[in-house]
Each structure stands twice: as structure tokens, then as C-alpha cells.
C-alpha positions as CSV (number, residue, x, y, z in Angstrom):
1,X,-3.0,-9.4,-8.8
2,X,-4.3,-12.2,-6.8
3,X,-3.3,-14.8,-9.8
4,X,0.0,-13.4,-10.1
5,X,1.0,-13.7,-5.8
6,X,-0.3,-17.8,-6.9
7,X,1.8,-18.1,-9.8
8,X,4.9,-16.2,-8.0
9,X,4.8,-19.0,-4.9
10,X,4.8,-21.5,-7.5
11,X,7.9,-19.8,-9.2
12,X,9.6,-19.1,-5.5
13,X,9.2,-23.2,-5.2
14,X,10.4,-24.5,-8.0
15,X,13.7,-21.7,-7.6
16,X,14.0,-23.0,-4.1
17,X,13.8,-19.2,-2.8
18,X,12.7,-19.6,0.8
19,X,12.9,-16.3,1.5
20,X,10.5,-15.1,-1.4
21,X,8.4,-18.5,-0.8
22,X,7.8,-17.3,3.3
23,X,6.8,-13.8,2.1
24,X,4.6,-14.5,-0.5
25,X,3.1,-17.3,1.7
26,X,2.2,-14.9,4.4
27,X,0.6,-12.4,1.6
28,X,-1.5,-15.4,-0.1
29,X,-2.7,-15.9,3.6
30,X,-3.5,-12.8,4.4
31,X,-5.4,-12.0,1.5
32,X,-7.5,-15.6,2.2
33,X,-8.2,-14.6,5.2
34,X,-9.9,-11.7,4.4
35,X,-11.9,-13.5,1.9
36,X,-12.9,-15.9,4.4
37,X,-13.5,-12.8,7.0
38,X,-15.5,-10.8,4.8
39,X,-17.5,-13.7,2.6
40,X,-16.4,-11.8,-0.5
41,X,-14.8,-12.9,-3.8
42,X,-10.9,-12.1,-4.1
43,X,-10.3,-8.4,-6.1
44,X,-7.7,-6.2,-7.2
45,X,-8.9,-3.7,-4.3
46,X,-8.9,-6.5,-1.5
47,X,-5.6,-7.8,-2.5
48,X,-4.1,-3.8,-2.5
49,X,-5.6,-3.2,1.0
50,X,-4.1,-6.0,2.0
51,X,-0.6,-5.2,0.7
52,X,-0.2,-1.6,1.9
53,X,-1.6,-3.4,5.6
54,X,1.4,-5.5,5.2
55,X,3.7,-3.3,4.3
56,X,2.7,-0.9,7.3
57,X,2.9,-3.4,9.3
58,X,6.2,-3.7,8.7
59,X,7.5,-0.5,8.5
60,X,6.9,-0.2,11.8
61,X,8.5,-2.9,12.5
62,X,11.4,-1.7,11.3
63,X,11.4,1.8,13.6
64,X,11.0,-0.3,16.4
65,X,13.9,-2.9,15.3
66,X,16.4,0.0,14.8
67,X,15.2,1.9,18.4
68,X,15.9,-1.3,20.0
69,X,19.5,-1.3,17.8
70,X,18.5,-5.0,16.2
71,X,20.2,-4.2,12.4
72,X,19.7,-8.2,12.0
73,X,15.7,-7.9,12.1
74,X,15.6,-4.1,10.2
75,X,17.3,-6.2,7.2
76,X,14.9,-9.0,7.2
77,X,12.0,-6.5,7.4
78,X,13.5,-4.3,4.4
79,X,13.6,-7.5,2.8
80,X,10.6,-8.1,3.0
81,X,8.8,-4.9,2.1
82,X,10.6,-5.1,-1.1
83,X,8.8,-8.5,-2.0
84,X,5.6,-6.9,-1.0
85,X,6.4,-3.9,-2.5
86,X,7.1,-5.7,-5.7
87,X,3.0,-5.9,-6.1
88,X,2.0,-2.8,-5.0
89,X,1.1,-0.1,-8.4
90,X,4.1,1.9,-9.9
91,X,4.3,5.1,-7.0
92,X,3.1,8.5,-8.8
93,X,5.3,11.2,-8.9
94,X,5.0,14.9,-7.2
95,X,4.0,16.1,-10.8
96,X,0.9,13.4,-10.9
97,X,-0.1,14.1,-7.0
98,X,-0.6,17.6,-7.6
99,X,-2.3,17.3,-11.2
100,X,-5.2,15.1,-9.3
101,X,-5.1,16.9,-6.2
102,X,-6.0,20.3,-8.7
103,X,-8.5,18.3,-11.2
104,X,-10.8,17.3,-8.1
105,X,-10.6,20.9,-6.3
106,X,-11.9,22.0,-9.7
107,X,-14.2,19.1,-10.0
108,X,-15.5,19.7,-6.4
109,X,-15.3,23.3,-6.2
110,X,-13.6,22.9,-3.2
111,X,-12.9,26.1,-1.2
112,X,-12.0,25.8,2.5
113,X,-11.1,23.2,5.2
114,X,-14.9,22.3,4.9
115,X,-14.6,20.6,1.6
116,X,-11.1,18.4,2.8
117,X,-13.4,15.4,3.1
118,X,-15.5,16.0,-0.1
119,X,-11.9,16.0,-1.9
120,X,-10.5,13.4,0.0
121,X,-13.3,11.2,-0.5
122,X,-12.6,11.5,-4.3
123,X,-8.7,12.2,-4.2
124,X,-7.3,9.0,-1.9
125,X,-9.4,5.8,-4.6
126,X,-7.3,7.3,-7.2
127,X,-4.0,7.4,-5.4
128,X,-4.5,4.4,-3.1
129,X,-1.2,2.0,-3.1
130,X,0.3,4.6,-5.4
131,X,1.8,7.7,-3.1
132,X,2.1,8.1,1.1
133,X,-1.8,9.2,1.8
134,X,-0.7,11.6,4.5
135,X,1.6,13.7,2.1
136,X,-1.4,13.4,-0.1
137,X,-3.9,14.8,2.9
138,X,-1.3,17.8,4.0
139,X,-1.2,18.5,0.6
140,X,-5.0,19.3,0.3
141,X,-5.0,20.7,3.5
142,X,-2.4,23.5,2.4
143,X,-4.4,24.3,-0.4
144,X,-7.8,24.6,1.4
145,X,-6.4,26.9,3.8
């Protein structure tokens, strides 16, 4: 993931896109700050973290552009998150939620609220950067309960 963000600035150079250039600049940043931060080698899982942060980040951005009635910045931010979002894993569908969600309860034996942590624990590395973890979470809970 990491070498592709590298070779996308490149490409964003060479076409002159300053728009795509700035984000992915502030993404290739992020990301080496965290290697510095940590002392850690660059990974798939670092880069991902990383990502959804960003996009977060933004997102809230945008409630609190369109409160404040500023359509100019809640377009810049959109545009953004679609760069970022450009990286992140193909989202999973209802369909694929719920057949994971169901494998680990059988795995786990899960039974009541008790167990929410057990399942969550297995349930959000194999989601991560792929669905909304609350839905995911509220799911599980409705099913323990």
C-alpha cells in the first residue's frame, strides 16, 4: 500500500494534479510519522490505521463545515476523502458483515453481552478499513441480547 501512495505522488507530479499531489503528500507524511513515532517498519496495517484516522478526521470536518454553513470547505473535504478513500480495501457488503459476524459467534460460542468483547476482538481485524465498525458492534450487540 505504502509503495503504491509513493508511486501515486510521483504520478500526481508529473500530471501536475495539485490537488491529488497535497493529499497524498499529507498521507505519505502521516504514515512517516508514525514510523518515526513508533520505531517500526512501514506495513499494510500501519498504512490502513492511518487512512481510516484520516479519513475520520475529515469527516468530521465536514459536519462541522456544513453546521457553520461553509459548502466551499465541505467540497474540499469530500474531495479529499475520496483520494483517501481511493486506498482504503473494497467496503463489504451487508451480506459479508453478517456471514462473519455468524462464523465467529459459532467459532466463539458466543452467548450473551459477556462474550461482545471475545467476538469483537476476533470480528473488527477482519473488517477493519472494510465496513463502519459501529454498525458492525450494534450488530453483535443485537444478536447477544
Amino acid at each position: 500500500m505504502y509503495d503504491k501512495i509513493k508511486q501515486d505522488m510521483v504520478n500526481a507530479m508529473k500530471m501536475k494534479d495539485t490537488k491529488r499531489l497535497a493529499v497524498i503528500r499529507m498521507i505519505k507524511a502521516s504514515i512517516d510519522q508514525v514510523r518515526i513515532d513508533k520505531k517500526c517498519e512501514i506495513t499494510d496495517e500501519i498504512v490502513m490505521d492511518v487512512l481510516l484516522k484520516q479519513v475520520k478526521m475529515r469527516e468530521d470536518s465536514i459536519d462541522s463545515y456544513q453546521k457553520a454553513g461553509r459548502s466551499d470547505l465541505v467540497e474540499k473535504e469530500q474531495e479529499e476523502v475520496s483520494i483517501i478513500k481511493e486506498y482504503l480495501p473494497k467496503p463489504l457488503s451487508e451480506e459479508e458483515i453478517d456471514t462473519i459476524i455468524s462464523m465467529v459467534m459459532e467459532e466463539t460460542k458466543a452467548t450473551g453481552m459477556a462474550d461482545m468483547g471475545k467476538v469483537m476482538g476476533i470480528v473488527s481485524p477482519k473488517v477493519k478499513g472494510k465496513c463502519d465498525m459501529k454498525e458492525v458492534s450494534s450488530k453483535i450487540k443485537e444478536r447477544l441480547q
